[in-house]
C-alpha positions as CSV (number, residue, x, y, z in Angstrom):
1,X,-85.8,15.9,49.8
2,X,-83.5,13.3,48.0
3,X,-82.2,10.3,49.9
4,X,-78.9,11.9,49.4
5,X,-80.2,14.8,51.5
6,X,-82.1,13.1,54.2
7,X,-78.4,10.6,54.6
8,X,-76.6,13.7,55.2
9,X,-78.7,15.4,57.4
10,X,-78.8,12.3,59.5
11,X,-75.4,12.3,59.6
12,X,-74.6,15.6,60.2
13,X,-77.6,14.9,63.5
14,X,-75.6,11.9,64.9
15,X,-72.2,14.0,64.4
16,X,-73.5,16.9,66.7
17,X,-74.4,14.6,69.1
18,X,-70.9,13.2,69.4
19,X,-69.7,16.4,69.6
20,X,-72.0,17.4,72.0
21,X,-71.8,14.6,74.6
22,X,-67.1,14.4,74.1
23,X,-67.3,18.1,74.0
24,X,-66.5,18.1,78.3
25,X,-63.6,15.5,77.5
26,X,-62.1,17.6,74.7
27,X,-61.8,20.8,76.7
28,X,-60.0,19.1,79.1
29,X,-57.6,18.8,76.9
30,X,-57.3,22.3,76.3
31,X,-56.2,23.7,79.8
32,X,-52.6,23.9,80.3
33,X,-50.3,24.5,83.1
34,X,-51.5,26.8,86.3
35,X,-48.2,29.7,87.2
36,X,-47.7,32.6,89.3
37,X,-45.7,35.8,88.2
38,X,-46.5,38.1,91.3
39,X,-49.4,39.4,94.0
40,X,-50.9,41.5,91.3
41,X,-54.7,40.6,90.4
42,X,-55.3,38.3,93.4
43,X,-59.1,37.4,93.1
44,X,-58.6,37.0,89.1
45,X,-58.2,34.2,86.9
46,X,-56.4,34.5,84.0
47,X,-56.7,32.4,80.7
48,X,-53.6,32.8,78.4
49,X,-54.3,32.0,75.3
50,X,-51.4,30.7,73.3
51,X,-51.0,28.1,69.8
52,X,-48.4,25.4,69.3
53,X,-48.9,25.3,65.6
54,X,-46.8,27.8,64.0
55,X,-47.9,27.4,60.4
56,X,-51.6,28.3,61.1
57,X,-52.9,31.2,59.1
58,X,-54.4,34.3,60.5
59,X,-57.7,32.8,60.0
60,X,-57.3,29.7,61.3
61,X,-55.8,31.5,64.7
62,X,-59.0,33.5,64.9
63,X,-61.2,30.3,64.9
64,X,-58.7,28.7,67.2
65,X,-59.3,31.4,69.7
66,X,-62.9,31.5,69.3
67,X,-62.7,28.1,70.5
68,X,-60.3,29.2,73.5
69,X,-62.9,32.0,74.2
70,X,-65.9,29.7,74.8
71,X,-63.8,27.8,77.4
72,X,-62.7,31.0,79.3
73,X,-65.9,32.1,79.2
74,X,-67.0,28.7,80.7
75,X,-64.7,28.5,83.3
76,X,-64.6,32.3,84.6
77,X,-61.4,33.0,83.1
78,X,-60.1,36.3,81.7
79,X,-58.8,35.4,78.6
80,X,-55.7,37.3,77.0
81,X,-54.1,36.6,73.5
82,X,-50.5,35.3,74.1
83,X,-48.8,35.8,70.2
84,X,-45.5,37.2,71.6
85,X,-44.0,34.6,73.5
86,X,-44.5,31.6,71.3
87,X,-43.6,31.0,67.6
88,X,-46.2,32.0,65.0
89,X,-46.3,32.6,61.1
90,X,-46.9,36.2,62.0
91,X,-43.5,37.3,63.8
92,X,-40.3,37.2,62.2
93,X,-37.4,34.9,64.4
94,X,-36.0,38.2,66.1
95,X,-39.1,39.5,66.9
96,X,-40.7,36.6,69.5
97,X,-40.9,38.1,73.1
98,X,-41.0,41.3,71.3
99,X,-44.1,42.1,69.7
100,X,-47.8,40.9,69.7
101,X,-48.5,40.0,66.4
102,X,-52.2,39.7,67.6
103,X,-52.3,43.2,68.6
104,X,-51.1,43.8,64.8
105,X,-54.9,43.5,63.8
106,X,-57.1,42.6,67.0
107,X,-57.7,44.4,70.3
108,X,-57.0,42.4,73.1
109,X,-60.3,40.5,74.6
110,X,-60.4,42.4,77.5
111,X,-58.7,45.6,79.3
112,X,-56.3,43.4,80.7
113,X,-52.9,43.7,78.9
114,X,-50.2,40.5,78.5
115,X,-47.5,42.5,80.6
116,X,-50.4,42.9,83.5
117,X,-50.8,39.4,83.3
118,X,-47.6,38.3,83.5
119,X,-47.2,39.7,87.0
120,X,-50.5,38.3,88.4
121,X,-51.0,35.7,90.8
122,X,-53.2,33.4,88.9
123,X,-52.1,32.6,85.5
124,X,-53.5,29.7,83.3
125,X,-52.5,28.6,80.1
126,X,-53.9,27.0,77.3
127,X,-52.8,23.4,76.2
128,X,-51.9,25.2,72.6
129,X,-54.0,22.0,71.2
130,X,-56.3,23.3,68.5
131,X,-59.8,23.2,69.9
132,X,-62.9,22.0,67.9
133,X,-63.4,24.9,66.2
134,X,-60.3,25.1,64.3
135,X,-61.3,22.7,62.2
136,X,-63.8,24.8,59.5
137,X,-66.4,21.7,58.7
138,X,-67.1,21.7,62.9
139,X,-67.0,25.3,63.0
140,X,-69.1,25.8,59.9
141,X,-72.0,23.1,61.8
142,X,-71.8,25.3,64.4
143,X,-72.3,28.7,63.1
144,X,-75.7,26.8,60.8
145,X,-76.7,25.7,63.8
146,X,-79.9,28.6,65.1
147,X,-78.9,27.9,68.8
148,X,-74.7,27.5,69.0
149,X,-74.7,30.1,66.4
150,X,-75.9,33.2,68.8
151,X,-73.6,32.0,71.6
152,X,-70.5,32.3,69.3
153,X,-71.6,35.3,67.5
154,X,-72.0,36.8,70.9
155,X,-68.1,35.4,71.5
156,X,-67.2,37.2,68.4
157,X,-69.1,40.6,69.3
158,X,-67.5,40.4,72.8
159,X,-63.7,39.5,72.8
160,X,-63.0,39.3,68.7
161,X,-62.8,43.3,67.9
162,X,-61.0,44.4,65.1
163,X,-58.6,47.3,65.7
164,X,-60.1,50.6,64.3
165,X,-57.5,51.4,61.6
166,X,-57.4,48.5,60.5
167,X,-61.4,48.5,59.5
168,X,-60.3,51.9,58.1
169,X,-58.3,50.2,55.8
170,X,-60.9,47.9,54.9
171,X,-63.7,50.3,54.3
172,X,-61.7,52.1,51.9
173,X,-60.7,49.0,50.2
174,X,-64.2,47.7,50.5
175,X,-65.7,51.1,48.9
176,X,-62.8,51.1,46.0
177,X,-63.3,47.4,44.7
178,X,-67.0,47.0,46.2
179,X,-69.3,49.9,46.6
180,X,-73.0,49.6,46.1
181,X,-72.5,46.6,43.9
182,X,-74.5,43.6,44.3
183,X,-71.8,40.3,44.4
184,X,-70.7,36.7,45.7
185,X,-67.7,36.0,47.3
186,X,-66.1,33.2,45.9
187,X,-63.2,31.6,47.6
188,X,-60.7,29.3,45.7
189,X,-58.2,28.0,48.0
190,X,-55.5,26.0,46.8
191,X,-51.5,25.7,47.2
192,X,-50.7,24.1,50.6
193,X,-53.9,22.3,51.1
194,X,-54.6,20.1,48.4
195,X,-53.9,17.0,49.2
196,X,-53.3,17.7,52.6
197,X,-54.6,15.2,55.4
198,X,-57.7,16.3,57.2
199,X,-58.1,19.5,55.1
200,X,-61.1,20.0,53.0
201,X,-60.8,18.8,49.3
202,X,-61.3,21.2,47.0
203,X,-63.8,21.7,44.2
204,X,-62.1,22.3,40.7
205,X,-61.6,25.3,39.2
206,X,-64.3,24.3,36.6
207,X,-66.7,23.2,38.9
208,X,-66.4,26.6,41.1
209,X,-66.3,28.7,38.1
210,X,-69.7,27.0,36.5
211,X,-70.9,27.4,40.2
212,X,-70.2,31.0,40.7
213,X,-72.0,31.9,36.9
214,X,-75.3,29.8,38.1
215,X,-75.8,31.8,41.2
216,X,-74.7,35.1,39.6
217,X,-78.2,34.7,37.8
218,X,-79.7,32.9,40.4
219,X,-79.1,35.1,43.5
220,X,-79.7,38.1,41.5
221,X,-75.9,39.6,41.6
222,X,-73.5,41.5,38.7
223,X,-70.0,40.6,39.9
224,X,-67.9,37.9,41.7
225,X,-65.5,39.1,44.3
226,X,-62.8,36.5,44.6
227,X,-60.2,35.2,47.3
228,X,-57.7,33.5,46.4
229,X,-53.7,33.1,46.8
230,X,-53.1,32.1,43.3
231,X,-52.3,34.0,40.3
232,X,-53.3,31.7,37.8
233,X,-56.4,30.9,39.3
234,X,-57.4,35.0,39.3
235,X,-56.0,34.9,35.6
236,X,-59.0,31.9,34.6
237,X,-61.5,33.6,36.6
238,X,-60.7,37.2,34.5
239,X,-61.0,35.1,31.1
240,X,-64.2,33.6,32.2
241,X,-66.0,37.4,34.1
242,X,-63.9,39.6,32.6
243,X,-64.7,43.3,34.0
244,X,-67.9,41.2,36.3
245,X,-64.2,40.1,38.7
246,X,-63.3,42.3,41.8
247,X,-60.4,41.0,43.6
248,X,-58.3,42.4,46.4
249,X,-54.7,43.5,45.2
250,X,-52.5,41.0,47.2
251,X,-49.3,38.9,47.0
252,X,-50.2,35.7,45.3
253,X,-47.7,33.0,43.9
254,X,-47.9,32.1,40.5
255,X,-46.5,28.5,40.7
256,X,-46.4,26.0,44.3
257,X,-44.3,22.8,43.3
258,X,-43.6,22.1,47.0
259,X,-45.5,21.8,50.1
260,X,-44.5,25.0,52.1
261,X,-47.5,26.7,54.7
262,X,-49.0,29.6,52.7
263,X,-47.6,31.9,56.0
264,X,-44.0,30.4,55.7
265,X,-43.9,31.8,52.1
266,X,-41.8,34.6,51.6
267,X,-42.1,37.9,49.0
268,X,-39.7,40.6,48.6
269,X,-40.6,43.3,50.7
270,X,-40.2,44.9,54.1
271,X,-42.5,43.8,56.7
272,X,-43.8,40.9,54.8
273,X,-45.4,38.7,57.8
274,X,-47.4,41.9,58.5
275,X,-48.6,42.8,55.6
276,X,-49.3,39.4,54.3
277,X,-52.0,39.3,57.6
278,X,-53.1,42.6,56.5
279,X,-53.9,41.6,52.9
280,X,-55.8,38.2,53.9
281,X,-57.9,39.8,56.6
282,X,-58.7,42.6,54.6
283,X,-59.9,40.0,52.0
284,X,-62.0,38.0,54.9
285,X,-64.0,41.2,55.8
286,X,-64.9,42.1,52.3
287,X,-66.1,38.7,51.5
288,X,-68.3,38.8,54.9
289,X,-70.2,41.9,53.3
290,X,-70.7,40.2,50.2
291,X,-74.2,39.7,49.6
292,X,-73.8,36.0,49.0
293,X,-70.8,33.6,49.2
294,X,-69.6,30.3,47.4
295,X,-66.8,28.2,48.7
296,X,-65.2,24.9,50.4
297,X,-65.1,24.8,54.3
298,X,-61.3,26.6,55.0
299,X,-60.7,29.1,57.2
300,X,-61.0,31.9,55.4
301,X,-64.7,31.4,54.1
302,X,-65.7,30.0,57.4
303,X,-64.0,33.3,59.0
304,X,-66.2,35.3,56.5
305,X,-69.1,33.7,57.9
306,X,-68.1,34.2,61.4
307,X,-67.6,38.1,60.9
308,X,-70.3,37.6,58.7
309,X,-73.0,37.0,61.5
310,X,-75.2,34.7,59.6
311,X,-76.5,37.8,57.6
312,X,-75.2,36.0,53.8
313,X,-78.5,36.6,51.4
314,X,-77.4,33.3,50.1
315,X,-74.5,30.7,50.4
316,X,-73.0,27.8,48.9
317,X,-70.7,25.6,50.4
318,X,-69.2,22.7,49.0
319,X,-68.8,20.0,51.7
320,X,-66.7,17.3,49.5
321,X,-65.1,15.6,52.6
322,X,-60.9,15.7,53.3
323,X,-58.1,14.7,51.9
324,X,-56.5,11.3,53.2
């Protein structure tokens, strides 16, 4: 093991244990406001989980509520998925307090429903702080880790089900680009995050690219499956791999001059929100049934590793620090 190594390893030790011994004092944090709506559901606590950051993509609200999961399951809560009644890069303006824009893609954690809970006795909210595991270097220690990772795969298995058509969707997308090939998942992420303070700095293109044709050999694989929201960065990766690239068929910009959320971007077409959650979850499963994976710590390859279940051949993920 190089010095290099054993410094990180130390590090990545002492941070656990920080996280470990403030994690009581963080949580705190992250229960809100106790209300009563009715007499219904006297003996039951509820746990309402709702997000105060609007521009947080789908991903990013999944590990959010993974975080909120662990505390309702901590505290005997029932936890219920509140994406109606507050702001989110999923819902058009008209259509808050109208629609679920969870329910668009994820069954609720229990049998519970929102309206139920809303006329219950004991209703608890979440803060709407983002809990430890939104950010994808903590929740990437986590899911390495032998012991936290069972507890949050058994989180996932538990409350995180996708809805059925939509893994309908995905296995037929899955068997058209995927099949019984043998492939990585890379992930380039770009756009809205470079540069960005406390989000992970990305690798270059280069770099990921001269990565990606290493472990092709390497890990034994004949094609790259890549994410990413950026045309041009699809075109560089087809001139390099050629007919070896699978890719998902998604809206991707071509240019980003200004610093706009990826889910406050608009394209021409009915039901965009929607389908722009469709296309980047469809994208997250796929790469979690990759054989291997290559990226940076964002939410959408530290997703892949969530529905992933630890069962990657082999990964690769560049840990390069954040932006300032």
């Amino acid at each position: 093991m190089s010095i290099f190594s054993f410094i990180k390893r130390r590090i990545t030790f002492i941070y656990v244990l920080y996280l470990y011994f403030t994690q009581k004092i963080h949580d705190k944090k992250l229960i809100g406001e106790k209300k009563s709506y009715g007499l219904e559901n006297p003996d039951l606590f509820f746990f309402i989980i709702r997000l105060n950051n609007p521009s947080l993509g789908l991903m990013a609200i999944y590990n959010c509520i993974l975080g909120y999961l662990r505390i309702a399951e901590n505290m005997g809560f029932i936890p219920i998925v509140d994406l109606k009644n507050f702001p989110n890069g999923y819902l058009e303006k008209d259509e808050v307090g109208q629609i679920n824009a969870w329910e668009y893609y994820f069954e609720q954690p229990t049998i519970y429903t929102l309206e139920e809970v809303y006329r219950s006795k004991n209703v608890i909210f979440s803060s709407g702080v983002s809990p430890r595991e939104a950010s994808p270097q903590v929740l990437a220690i986590f899911l390495n880790n032998k012991k936290k990772s069972k507890y949050y795969f058994h989180l996932i298995n538990k409350y995180l089900r996708i809805k059925k058509h939509i893994l309908q969707h995905v296995d037929t997308q899955y068997l058209n680009i995927i099949g019984k090939k043998r492939v990585i998942g890379t992930v380039s992420r770009g756009s809205d995050i470079i540069n960005l303070n406390g989000h992970a700095i990305q690798p270059k293109i280069e770099e990921l690219i001269a990565r990606s044709k290493k472990m092709l050999l390497k890990w034994n694989c004949d094609f790259i499956f890549l994410a990413s929201e950026e045309a041009y960065v699809v075109e560089i990766f087809k001139k390099t791999f050629g007919g070896r690239l699978l890719i998902n068929e998604s809206m991707r910009i071509n240019e980003f001059k200004n610093y706009i959320p990826w889910v406050e971007i608009s394209f021409d077409r009915e039901n965009n929100k929607y389908l722009k959650g469709l296309e980047y979850l469809t994208t997250v499963i796929i790469l979690s049934r990759c054989n291997c994976i290559i990226g940076s710590l964002v939410g959408a390859t530290v997703g892949a590793l969530a529905i992933n279940e630890g069962t990657y051949e082999n990964k690769f993920f560049y840990d390069l620090g954040v932006y300032k």
